[in-house]
N, C-alpha and C positions, 0 to 999 in steps of 0.2 A: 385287510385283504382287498385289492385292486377290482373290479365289475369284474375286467376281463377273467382273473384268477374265479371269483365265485361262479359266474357263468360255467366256467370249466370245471368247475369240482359238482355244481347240480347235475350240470349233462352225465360226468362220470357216474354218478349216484343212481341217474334214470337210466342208463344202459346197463339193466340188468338182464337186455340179450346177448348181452357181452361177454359171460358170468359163467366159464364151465362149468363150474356145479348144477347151477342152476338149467344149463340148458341139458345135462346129461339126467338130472331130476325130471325134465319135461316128457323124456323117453322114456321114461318107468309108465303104470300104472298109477302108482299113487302119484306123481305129477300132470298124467293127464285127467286125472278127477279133480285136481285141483284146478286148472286151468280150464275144464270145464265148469265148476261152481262157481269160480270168478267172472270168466264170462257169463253165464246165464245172471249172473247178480246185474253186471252190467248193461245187457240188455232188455234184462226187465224194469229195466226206465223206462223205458218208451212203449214196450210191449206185455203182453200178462205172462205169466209165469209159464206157460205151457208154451206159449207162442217163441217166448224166446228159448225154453229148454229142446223145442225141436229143431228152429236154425242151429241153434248152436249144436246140437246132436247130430242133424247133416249135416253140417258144417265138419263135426270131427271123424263122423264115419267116410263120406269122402276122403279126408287125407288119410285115413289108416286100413280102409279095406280097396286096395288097386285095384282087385278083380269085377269089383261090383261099383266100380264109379260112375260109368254112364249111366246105369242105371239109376244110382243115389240122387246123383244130379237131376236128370228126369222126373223120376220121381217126387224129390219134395219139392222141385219147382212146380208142377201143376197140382200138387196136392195144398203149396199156400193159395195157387190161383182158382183152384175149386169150392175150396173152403171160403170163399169171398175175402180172406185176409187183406187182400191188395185190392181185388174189384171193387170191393165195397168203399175204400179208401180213398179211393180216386172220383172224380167224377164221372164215369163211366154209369155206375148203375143211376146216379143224377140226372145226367144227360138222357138217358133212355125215356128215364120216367117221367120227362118232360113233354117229350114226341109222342110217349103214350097218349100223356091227358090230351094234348092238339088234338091226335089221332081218334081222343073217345077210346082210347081201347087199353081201359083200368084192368081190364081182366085178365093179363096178361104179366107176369112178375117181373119186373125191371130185371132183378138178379137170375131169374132163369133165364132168359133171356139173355144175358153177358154171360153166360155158361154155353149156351147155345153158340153164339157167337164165338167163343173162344176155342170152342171145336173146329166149328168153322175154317178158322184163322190158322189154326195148328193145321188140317189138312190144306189150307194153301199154303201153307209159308213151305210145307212139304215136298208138294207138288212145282212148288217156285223153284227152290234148291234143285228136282232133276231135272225141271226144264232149262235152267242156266250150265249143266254138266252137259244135259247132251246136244243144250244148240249154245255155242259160243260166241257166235256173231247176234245173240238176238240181245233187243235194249236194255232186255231184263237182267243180263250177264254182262252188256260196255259199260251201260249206264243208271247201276242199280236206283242211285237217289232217285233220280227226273223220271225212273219210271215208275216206281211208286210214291212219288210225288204226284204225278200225273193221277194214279189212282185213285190219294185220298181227295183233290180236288176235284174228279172226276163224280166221286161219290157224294161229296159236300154239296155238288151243282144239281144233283139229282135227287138229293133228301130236300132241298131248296125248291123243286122246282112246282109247279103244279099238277104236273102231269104222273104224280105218284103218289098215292093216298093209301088211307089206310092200313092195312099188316103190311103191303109191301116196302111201305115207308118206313114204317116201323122196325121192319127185321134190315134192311138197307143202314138206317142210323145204329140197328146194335152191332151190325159187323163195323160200321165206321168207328163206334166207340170205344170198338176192343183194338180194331186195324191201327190208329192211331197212336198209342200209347206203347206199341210194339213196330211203329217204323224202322228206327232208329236201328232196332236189333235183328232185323233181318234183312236190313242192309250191310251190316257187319258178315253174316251167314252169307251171303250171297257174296261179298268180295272172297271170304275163304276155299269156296268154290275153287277157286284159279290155284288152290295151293297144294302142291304133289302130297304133304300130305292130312289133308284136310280132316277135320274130325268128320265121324260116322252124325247120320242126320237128326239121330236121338240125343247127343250130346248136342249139336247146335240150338236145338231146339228145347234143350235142359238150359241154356243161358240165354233164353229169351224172357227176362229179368226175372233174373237166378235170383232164388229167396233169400239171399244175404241181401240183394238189391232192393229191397223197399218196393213202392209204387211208383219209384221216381223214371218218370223217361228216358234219361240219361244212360245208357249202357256203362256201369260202374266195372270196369274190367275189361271194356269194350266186347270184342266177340273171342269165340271158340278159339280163333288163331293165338291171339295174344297171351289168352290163357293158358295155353299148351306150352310157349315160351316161357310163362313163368311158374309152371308148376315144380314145386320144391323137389328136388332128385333124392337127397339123400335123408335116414333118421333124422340127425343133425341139421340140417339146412330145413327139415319141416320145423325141428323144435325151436327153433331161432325165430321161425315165422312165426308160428301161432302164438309164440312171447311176447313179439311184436304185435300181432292182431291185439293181443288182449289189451297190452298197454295204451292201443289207440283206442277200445272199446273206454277204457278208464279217461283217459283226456275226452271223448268224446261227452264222457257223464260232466267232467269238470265243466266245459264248456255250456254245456247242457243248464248246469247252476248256475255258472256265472251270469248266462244270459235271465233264468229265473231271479236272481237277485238284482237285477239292473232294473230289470222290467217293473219289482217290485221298488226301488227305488227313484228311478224317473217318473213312471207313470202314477206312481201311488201317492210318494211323497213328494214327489214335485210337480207333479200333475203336466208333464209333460205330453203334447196331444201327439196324435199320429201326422204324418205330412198331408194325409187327407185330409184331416178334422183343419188342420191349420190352413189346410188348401181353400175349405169352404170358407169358412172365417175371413179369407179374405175375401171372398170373392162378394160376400154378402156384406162386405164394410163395414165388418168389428174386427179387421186383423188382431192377432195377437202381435205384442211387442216385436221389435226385431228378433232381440234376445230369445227369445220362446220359438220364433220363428227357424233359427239355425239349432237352435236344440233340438227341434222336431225330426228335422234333417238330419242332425247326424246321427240323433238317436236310433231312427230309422233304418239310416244306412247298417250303424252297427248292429244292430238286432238282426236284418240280413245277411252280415255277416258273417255272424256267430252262428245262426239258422242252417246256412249252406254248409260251414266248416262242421258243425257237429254231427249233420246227419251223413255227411261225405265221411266219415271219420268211420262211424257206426255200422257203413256198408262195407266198408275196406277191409275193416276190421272183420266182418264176418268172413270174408274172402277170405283172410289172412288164416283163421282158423281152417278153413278146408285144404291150405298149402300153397297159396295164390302169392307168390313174393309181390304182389302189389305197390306200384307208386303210391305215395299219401294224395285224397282229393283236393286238400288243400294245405298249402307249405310255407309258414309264416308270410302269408303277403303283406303283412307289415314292413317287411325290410323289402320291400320291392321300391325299387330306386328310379324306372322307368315305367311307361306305359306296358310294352309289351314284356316286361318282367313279369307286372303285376298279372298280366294274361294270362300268364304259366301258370303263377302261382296261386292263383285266387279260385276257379274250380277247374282241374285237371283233366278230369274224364271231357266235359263240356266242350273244353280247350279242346282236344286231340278229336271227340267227333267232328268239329267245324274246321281240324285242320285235313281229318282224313277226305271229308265229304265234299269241303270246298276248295279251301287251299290248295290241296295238293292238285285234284284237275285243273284249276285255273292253273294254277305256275306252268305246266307242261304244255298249255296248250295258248297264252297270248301273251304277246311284248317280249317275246323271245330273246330281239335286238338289244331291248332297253331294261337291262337287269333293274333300274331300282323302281319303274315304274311298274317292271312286273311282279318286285316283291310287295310294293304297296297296292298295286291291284288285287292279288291275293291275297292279300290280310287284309283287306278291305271288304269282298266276297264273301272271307268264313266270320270275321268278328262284324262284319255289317250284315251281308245277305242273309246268309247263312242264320244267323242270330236270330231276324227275326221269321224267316220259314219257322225255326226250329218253338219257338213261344208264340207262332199262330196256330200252329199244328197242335200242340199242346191244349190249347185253348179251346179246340173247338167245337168244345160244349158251348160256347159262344153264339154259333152259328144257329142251332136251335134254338135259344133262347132269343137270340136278336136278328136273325136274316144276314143273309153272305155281306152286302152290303155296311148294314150295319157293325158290323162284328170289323171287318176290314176298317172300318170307319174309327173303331175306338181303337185301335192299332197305331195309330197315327203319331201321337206322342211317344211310342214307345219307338216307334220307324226313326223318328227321330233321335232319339238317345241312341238308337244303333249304330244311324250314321256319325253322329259325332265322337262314339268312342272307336267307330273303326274309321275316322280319321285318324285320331292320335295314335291310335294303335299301331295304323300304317305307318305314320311318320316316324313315330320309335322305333320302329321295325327296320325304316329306311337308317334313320339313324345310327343304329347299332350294327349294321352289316359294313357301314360306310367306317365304324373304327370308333363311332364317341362312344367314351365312360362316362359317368358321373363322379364327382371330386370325390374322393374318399377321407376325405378331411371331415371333421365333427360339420360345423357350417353348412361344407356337402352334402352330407347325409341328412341335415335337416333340410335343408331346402329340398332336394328330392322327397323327402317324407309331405312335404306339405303340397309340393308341386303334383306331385301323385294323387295323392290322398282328396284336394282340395278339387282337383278335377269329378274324382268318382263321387264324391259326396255335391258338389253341385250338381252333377249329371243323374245325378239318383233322384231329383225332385221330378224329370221323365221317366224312369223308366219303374217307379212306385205300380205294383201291380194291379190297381184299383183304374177301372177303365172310364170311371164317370166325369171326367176332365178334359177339355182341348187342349193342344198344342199349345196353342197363344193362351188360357187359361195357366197353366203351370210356368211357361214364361213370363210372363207378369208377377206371378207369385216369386218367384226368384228374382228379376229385377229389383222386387218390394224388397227383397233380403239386403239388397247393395244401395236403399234407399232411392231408388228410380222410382216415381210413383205413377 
């Protein structure tokens, strides 16, 4: 049997959404217990048994009671965010209790206090949504990001400054560190605004990361709008989906292993170091070998790759189960044959916020004249700019712990990795509008593979999310890998 011919008989084998029995089984009772006990098996990898038996139980009463769905939605999204499932996960209740101890003011509970805040937060993002319905020309409704961009920096300079102490500092930093982590998704809220038919303000505010989403900042389904486009129509077209949900929940476990079995066998049995450990090592003049040197790298890279694909896998999945026909987060990026392939397909959701947020306003508004300059401008913007707003914002538990200044400071190697891969990004970008393929011949295909691949794994030795390193520090550590000393 030929690769190509096995290839094609595993795929057939794994489309068992394909499968009418199977998917008219899905539609009974005794198929949807089933497909509920499989998924709760599989998301109790990651989460306790109750934690996953209730996503997955909102998850399944959403797609099957219509008349109580805003509600559902509602509901168990602030009931994971109350329960601290997510606050506590995040740095959020960290970051407070950092500002506390500054502040002297232990007596006060980091997590009541991100509850506090979260209320907050929910009565503006409230009040945000009817003031952009009923004033259209205000910045809040032209220019959602820059204006609440402007806010959380606005905020940052004012928990910085000296001219505010104690509680009011204090409660100032908890609303920043609930505000932060929910940028992203009420700027999604706020573009749907503009749509004749927009969802009601309790569902926008049920997918202000929807508890199938994790803690991750990333809006996984983006907003309200897009959700409503891909909500399943029919029996059949849900049972298809949540067939699909479950088997990405399954691949998401597989990967889950494979990265536990790697881990156990690079770092255990081969004593493979992190790109930090090998970063210090050299810098302190016991490098490790070259050899160990590029192992650490790509080990590295891989385990981040495997990290992003599984937990993107895990959120979709959960989507998929409440009737979300959802894109995959992430879609073999190994056969990605260009830079800006590899874009699409290495984290999705991430992609589409920096094309909705950056991209698309730059393309309509500069180099009008000069089409390819203004397509590499704007893929420049969301895979450069855009990139790093989006993981300073994230970060800026940072800013309490090290001052505006500082915090901006260890940013710098990463600024760099941004600008470099939103060069190539743009020029693939430019590339591929102008008409180049890549050869489709075996040779072709490897050289793309290596051309690709050898870019993001050298560029990975900036953009390692450990911030105790200079620019010129990990530069040097990389020339040492090509024997430059």
């Amino acid at each position: 049997m030929s690769g190509a011919a096995g290839r094609s008989t595993l795929r057939s084998f794994l489309a068992i959404d394909e499968r009418e029995k199977l998917v008219q089984l899905a539609q009974t009772v005794r198929g949807r217990v089933l497909l509920f006990a499989v998924a709760v098996l599989a998301v109790s990898t990651y989460n306790s048994w109750w934690e996953a038996a209730f996503v997955v139980g909102a998850a399944m009463a959403f797609a099957y009671l219509e008349k109580q769905r805003q509600l559902i939605l509602f509901a168990a999204t602030y009931l994971m965010a109350f329960s601290a499932l997510w606050l506590s996960e995040t740095a959020i209740e960290e970051s407070i209790a950092v500002v506390a101890a500054q502040e002297r003011a232990a007596q006060f509970s980091p997590l009541l206090l991100a509850h506090l805040a979260l209320i907050t937060f929910m009565i503006f993002s409230w009040l945000a949504l009817m003031v952009v319905r009923s004033h259209k020309g205000f910045i809040l409704a032209r220019r959602p990001v820059i204006a609440l961009l402007t806010v959380e920096f606005a905020l940052c300079g004012l928990t910085s400054l000296d001219l505010v102490h104690g509680l009011p500092r204090l409660a100032l930093w908890s609303f920043l560190s609930v505000y932060t982590p929910y940028i992203w998704f009420l700027a999604y809220a706020i573009v749907d605004q503009r749509a004749r038919d927009r969802s009601p303000d309790a569902f926008q505010l049920g997918t202000f990361h929807p508890f199938w989403g994790g803690p991750s900042s990333i809006p996984f389904g983006k907003g309200a709008g897009f959700l409503r486009k891909t909500l399943s129509k029919t029996p059949a077209d849900l049972a298809i989906t949540q067939i699909k949900g479950v088997k990405l929940l399954l691949w998401s476990n597989v990967l889950l292993a494979m990265k536990v079995a790697l881990t156990w066998i690079c770092e255990q049995k081969l004593s493979i170091p992190s790109v930090e450990l090998a970063l210090g090592a050299y810098l302190d003049g016991q490098a490790f070998p070259v050899l160990i040197g590029w192992s650490a790298v790509f080990w590295s890279t891989a385990k981040f790759c495997l990290r992003t694909a599984y937990w993107g896998h895990l959120f979709i999945g959960g989507a998929r189960l409440a009737g979300f026909r959802l894109p995959r987060a992430t879609w073999r990026p190994l056969e990605a044959r260009t830079l800006i392939e590899y874009f699409n397909r290495f984290s999705y959701y991430f992609k589409e916020l920096l094309v909705d947020f950056f991209f698309v306003p730059t393309f309509f508004r500069v180099f009008r004249r000069h089409p390819r300059l203004r397509m590499f401008f704007a893929t420049f913007m969301a895979a450069g700019v855009g990139n790093v707003i989006f993981h300073f914002v994230r970060e800026v538990d940072l800013v309490a712990a090290m001052g505006v200044s500082a915090a901006i400071e260890s940013f710098t190697s990463y600024a760099f990795y941004c600008l470099v891969l939103a060069t190539g990004i743009g020029i693939s970008q430019v590339r591929a509008n102008a008409g180049y393929r890549p050869s489709s011949t075996l040779a072709g295909r490897l050289w793309s593979f290596v051309s690709v691949w050898g870019f993001v794994v050298c560029l990975h030795v900036f953009s390692d999310e450990s911030r105790r390193h200079t620019l010129l520090e990990r530069a040097s550590f990389l020339a040492s890998l090509f024997g430059v000393g």
